[in-house]
C-alpha positions as CSV (number, residue, x, y, z in Angstrom):
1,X,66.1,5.7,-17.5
2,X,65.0,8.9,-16.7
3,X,63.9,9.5,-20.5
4,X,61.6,6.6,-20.4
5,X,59.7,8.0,-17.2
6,X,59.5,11.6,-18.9
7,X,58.3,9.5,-21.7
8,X,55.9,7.2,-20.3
9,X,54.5,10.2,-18.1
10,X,53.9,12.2,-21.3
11,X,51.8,9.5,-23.0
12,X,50.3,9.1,-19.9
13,X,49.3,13.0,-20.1
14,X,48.3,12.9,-23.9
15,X,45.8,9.4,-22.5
16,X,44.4,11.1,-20.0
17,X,43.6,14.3,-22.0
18,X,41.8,12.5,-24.8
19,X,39.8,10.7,-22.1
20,X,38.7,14.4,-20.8
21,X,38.1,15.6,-23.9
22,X,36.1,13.0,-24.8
23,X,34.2,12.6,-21.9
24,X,33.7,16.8,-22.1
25,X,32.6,16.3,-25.6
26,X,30.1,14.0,-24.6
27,X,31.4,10.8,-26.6
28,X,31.7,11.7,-29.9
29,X,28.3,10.1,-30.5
30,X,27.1,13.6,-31.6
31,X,24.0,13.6,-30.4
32,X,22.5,15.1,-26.9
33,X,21.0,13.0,-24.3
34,X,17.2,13.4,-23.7
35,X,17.2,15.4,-20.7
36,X,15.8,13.3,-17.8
37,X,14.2,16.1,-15.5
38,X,10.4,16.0,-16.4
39,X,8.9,19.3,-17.7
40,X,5.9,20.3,-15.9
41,X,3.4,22.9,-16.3
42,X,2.5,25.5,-14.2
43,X,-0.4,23.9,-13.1
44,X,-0.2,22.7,-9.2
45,X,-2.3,20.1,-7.3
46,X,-1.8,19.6,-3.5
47,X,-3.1,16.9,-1.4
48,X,-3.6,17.9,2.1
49,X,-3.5,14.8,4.7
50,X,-4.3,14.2,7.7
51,X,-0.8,12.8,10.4
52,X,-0.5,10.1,8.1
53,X,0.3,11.4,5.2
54,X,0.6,9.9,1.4
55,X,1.4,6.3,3.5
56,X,-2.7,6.2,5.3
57,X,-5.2,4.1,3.9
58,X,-6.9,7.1,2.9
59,X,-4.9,8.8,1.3
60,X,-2.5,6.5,-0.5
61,X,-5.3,6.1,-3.5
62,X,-5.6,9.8,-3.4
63,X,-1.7,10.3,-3.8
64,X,-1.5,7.7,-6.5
65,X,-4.4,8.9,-8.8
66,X,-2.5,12.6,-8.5
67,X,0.7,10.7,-9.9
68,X,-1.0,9.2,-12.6
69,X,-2.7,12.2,-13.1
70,X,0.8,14.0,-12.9
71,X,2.3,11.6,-15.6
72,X,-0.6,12.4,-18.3
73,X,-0.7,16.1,-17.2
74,X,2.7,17.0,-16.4
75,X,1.2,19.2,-14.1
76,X,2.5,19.4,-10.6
77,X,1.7,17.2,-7.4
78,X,2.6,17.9,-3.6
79,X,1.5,17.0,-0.6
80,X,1.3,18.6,3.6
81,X,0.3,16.6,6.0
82,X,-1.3,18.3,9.1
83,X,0.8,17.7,12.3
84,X,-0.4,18.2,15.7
85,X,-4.1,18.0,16.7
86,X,-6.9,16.6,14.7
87,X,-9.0,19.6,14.3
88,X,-10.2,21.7,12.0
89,X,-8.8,24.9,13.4
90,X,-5.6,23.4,13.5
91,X,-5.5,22.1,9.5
92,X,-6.9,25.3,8.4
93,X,-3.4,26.4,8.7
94,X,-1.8,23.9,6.8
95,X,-5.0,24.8,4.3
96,X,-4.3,28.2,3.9
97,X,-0.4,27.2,3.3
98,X,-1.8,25.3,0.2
99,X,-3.7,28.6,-0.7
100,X,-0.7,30.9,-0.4
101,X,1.2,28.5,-2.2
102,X,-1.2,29.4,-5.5
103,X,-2.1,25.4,-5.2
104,X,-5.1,25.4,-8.3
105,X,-6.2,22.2,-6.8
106,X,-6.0,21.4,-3.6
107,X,-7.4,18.0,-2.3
108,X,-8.1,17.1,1.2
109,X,-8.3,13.6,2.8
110,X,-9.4,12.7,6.4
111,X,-12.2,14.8,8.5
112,X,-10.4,17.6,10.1
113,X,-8.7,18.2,6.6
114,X,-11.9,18.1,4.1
115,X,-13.5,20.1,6.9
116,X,-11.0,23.1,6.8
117,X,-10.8,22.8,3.4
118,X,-15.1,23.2,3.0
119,X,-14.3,26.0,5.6
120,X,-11.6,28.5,3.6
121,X,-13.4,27.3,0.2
122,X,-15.8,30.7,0.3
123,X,-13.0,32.5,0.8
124,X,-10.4,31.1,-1.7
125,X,-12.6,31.1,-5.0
126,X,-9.8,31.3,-7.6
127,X,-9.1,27.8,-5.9
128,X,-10.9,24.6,-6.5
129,X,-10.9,22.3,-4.1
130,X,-11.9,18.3,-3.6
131,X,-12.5,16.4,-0.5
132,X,-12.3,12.9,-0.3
133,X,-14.4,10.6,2.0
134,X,-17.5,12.0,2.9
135,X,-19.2,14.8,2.3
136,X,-20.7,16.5,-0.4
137,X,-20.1,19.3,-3.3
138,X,-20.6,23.0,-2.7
139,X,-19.1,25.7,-4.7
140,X,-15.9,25.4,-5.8
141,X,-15.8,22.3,-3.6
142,X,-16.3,19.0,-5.3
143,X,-16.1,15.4,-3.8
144,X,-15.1,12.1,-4.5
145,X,-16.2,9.0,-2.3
146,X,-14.0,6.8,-0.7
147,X,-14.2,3.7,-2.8
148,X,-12.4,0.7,-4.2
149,X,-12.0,3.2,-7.5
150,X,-11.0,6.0,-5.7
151,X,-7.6,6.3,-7.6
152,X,-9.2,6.5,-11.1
153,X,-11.5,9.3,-10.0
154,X,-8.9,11.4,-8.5
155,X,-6.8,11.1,-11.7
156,X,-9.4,12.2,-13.9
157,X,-11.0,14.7,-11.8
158,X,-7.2,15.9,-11.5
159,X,-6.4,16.2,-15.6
160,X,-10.0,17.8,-16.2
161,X,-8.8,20.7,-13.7
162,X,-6.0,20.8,-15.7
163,X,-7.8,21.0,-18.8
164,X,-9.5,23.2,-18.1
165,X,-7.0,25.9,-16.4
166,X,-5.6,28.8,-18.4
167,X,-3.0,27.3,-20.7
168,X,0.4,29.1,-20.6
């Protein structure tokens, strides 16, 4: 009796070794999976929103043209939304985080955000900015109205910043 345990354990063993191994080995199919992480560049756009965030009517076009943009691009896309009061002194912080954080776009949505933004543009001229809404361009400030095409013009104003960046 106790031979047939020792012996159904070992087979047991050898069973459960050839499934490691060939789980380790990945299959035996011989060929690695694509890896599913997407590879970006080291190109970086940042929305900055107002309390909403990516979810306001404003800025939900805005977040979805930088995600198509992002697919075509592989550049990066974030987003900060400005907590606390709705001023401009108050997202010019959250504005200068962008600029610290070597964003090479940055986009703003919402009054108190485009207006910090068109504030610490001067300042920042390495960056490009783009407000959406209202407004108009200045230096290294460009603007796309708020309209029912919104997303498309984001997107492409997004991949010709990335065209033309420095290439790595």
């Amino acid at each position: 009796m106790q031979k047939k345990l020792w012996a159904w354990g070992g087979g047991a063993a050898a069973v459960a070794g050839a499934v490691v191994a060939l789980g380790v080995s990945g299959g035996g199919g011989g060929t690695t999976p694509a890896p599913r992480a997407r590879q970006y560049t080291s190109f970086a756009a940042c929305l900055l929103t107002d309390a909403s965030g990516i979810t306001g009517p404003q800025a939900a076009p805005v977040w979805a043209g930088m995600q198509d943009a992002s697919l075509a691009t592989h550049a990066k896309a974030s987003y900060l939304a400005v907590a606390g009061p709705e001023t401009e002194a108050n997202a010019q912080a959250y504005a200068n985080t962008l600029i610290q954080q070597r964003c090479d776009l940055v986009l703003a949505v919402g009054k108190a955000p485009a207006s910090a933004v068109r504030k610490l543009a001067p300042s920042s001229p390495k960056s490009r900015f783009i407000t959406v809404g209202s407004g108009s361009s200045l230096h290294n400030v460009g603007f796309i109205a708020a309209t029912s095409k919104t997303r498309t013009a984001v997107a492409r104003a997004m991949e010709a910043a990335v065209d033309a960046s420095p290439k790595e």
